[in-house]
C-alpha positions in Angstrom: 145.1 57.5 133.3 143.5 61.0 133.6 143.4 64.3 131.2 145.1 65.7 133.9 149.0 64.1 133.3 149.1 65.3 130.2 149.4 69.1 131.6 146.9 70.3 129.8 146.3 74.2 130.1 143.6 74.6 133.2 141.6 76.2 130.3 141.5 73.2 128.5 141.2 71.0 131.3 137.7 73.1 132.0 136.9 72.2 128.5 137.2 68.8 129.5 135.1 68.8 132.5 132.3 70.5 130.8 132.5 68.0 127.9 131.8 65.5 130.3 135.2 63.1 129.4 136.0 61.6 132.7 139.5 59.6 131.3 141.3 59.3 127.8 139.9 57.1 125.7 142.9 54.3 124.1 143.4 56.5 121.0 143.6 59.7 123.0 146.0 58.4 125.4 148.0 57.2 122.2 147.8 60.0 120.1 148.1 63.1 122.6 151.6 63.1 123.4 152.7 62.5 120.4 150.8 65.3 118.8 151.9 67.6 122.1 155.6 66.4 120.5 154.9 68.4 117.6 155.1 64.9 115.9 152.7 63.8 112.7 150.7 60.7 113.3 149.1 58.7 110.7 146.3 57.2 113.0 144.2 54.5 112.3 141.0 54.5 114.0 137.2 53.9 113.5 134.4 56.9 114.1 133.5 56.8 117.6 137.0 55.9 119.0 138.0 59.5 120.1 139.9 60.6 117.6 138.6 64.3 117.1 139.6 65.3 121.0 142.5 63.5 120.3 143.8 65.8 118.0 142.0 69.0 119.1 142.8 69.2 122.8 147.2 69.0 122.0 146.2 71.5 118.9 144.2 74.0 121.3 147.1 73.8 123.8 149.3 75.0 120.7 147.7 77.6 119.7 147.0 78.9 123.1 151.1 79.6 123.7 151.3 82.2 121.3 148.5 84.6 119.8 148.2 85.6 116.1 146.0 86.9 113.6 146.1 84.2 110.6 144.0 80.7 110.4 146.8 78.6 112.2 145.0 74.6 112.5 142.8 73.5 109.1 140.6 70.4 109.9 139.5 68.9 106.5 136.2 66.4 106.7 134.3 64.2 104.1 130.9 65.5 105.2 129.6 68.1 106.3 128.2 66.4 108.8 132.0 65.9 110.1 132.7 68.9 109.3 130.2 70.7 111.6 130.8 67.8 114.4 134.1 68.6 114.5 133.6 72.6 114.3 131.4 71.8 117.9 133.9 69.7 119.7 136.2 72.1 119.2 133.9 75.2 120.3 132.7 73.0 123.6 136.4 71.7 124.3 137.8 75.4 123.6 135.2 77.4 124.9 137.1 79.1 128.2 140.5 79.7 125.6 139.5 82.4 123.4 140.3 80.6 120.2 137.9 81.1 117.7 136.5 78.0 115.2 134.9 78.4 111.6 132.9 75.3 109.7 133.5 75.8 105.7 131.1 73.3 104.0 128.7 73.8 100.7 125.0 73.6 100.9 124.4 76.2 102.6 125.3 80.3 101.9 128.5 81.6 101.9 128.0 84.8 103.6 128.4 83.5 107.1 130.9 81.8 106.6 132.5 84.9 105.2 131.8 86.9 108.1 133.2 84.2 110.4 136.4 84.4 108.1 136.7 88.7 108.3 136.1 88.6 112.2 139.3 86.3 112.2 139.4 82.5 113.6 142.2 80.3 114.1 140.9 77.4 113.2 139.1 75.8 110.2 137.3 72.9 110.1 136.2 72.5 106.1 134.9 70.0 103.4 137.2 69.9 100.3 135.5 71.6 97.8 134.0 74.7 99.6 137.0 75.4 101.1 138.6 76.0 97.8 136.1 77.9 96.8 137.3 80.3 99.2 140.9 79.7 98.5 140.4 80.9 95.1 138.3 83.9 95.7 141.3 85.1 98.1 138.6 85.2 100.9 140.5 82.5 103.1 144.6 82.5 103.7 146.0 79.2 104.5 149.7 80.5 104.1 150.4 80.3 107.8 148.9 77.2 109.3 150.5 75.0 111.4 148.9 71.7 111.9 146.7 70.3 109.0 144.8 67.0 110.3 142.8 64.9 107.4 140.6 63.1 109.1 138.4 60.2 107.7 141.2 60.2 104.5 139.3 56.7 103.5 135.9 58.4 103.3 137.5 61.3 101.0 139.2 58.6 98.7 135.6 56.6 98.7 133.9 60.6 97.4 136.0 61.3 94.9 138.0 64.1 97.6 141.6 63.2 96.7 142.5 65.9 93.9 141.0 68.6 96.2 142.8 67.2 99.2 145.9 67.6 96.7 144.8 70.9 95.5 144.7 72.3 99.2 148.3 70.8 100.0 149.5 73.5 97.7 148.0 76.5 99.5 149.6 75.4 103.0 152.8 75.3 104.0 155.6 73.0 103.5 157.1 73.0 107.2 154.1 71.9 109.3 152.6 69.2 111.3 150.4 66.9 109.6 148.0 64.1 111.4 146.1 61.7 109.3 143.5 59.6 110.3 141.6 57.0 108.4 139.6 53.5 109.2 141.4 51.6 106.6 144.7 52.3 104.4 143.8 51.0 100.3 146.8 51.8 98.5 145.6 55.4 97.1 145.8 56.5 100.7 148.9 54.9 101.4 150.3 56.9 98.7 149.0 59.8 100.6 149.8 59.7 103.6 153.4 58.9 103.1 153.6 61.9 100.2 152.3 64.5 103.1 153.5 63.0 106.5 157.2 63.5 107.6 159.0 60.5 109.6 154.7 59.9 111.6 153.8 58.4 114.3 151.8 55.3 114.0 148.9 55.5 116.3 146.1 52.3 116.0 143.5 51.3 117.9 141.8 48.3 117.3 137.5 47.9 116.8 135.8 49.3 119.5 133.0 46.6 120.5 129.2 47.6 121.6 128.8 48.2 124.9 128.0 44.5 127.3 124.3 46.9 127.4 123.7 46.1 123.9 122.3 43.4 122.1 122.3 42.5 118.4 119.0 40.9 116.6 119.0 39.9 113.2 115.5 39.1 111.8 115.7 37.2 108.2 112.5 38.7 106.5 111.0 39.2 103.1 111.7 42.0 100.9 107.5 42.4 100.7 107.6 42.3 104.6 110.0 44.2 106.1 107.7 47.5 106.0 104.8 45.4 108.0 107.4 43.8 110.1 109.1 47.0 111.3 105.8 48.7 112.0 104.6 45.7 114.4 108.3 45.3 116.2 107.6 49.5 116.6 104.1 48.8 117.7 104.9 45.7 120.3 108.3 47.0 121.6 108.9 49.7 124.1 111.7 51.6 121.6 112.1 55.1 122.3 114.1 57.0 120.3 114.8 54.4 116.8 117.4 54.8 113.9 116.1 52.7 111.0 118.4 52.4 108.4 117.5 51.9 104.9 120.1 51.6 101.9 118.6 54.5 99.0 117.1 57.5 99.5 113.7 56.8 97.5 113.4 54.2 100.7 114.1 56.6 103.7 112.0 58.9 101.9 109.0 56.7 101.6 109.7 54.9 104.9 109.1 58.0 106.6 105.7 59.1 104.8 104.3 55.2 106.1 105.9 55.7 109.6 104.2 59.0 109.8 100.8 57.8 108.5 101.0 55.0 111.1 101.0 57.8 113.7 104.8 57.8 114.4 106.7 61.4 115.1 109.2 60.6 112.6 111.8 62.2 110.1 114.1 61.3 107.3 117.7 62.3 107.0 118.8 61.6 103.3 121.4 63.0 100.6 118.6 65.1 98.7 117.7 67.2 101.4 119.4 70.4 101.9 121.7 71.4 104.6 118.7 73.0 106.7 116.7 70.0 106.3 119.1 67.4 107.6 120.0 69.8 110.5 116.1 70.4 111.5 115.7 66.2 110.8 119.4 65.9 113.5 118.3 68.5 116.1 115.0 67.3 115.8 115.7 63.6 117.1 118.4 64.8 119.6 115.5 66.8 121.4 113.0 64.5 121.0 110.5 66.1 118.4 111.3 63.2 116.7 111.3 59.4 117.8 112.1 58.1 114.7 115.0 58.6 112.3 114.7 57.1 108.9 118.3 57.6 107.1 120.7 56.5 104.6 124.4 56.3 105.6 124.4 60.4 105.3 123.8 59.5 109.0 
């Protein structure tokens, strides 16, 4: 199958090209049409699988039929990680159709996101709680969208997001399309979904598997080793780029400071950093600054 049968606006298809997607991946081919169909879904789906072209590529062929003025597709994320992710797949993937994108997360300052908000955008892509902080301070209309997608509805039960999400359900309209995706469906977001979707779409794919490339080690070692032992697999074993893992922030944190000591180029990526830190840690290992990236599961 190819982007191409699902007549996709040549704009879009461009998009596509210059994202580098080459064929629909199970829960795009899925999820697309049905989304095209105006349809909600409630999709279940893992991180990785897809899922954000999935629903942005039918919602950017949406709003590209008729113009307007208001904030017509609202994204809301766990993270702002997500969030931002999400804000630059939809930038890259809409790039040649003239629809504009805002991010809407806390830790960092309001005022561009303000900015972003009085130059006009049709669509937002926004954690919980910043984005009613602009709700309330009348700096953000919600009153006319169209499509409202919850993505990662699991990760928003697991941080404490559900009364916002609830909160925000007021602010939007009644008559809309709704997709929902989450990895796993405990009974509070059961509840949910089937409170905010009309009549969905079921779309599932099942566990995407590591690539045949990969290969999975698991070394038993002592708690009073584990430092020594990573620093000798890093010495003896032609790595490149590593992701360590560790389980609190105190660990990242001092993981780093030994890693860096030991003569790695290394950075941490943890919960107590501020926005700008974990976005100069990110960039910093995507172009190579960095070889090593010691995080929690803010990752």
């Amino acid at each position: 199958m190819s982007f191409e049968q699902f007549r996709f606006d040549p704009r879009i298809l461009s998009g596509i090209e210059a994202a580098g997607f080459e064929a629909p991946t199970p829960i795009q081919e899925q999820a697309i049409p049905v989304v095209l169909n105006h349809r909600d879904v409630l999709g279940l789906a893992q991180t990785g699988t897809g899922k954000t072209a999935a629903f942005m590529l039918p919602i950017l062929e949406r709003l590209m039929k008729t113009r307007s003025h208001h904030i017509r597709a609202l994204v809301l994320a766990p993270t702002r990680e997500l969030a931002e992710q999400t804000h630059q797949a939809t930038v890259s993937l809409g790039k040649s159709t003239g629809l504009r994108s805002a991010a809407i997360y806390g830790g960092v300052s309001k005022g561009p996101q303000l900015v972003a908000l009085r130059r006009g955008v049709d669509i937002v892509v926004a954690c919980p709680g910043r984005l009613l902080d602009h709700v309330e301070a009348r700096a953000i209309d919600l009153s006319h969208v169209e499509v409202l997608v919850v993505d990662e509805a699991d990760r928003m039960c697991d941080m404490g997001f559900l009364p916002d999400v609830r909160r925000i359900l007021t602010y939007v309209p009644a008559k809309r399309q709704t997709l929902f995706f989450s990895a796993t469906m405990p009974p509070e977001i059961r509840a949910l979904a089937d409170h905010i979707l009309d009549r969905p779409e079921t779309v599932q794919v099942d566990m995407i598997g590591p690539a045949k490339t990969v290969a999975h080690a698991l070394f038993p070692v002592p708690d009073t080793q584990k430092t020594a032992f990573l620093l000798a697999m890093l010495k003896q074993t032609a790595t490149g780029k590593v992701l360590v893992f560790t389980r609190t922030k105190h660990r990242a944190r001092n993981l780093s400071v030994i890693l860096r000591k030991a003569g790695h180029r290394v950075a941490a990526l943890q919960g107590n950093m501020t926005q700008a830190q974990r976005q100069t840690a990110i960039d910093g290992f995507r172009k190579g600054r960095f070889d090593v990236l010691v995080a929690t599961d803010v990752a």
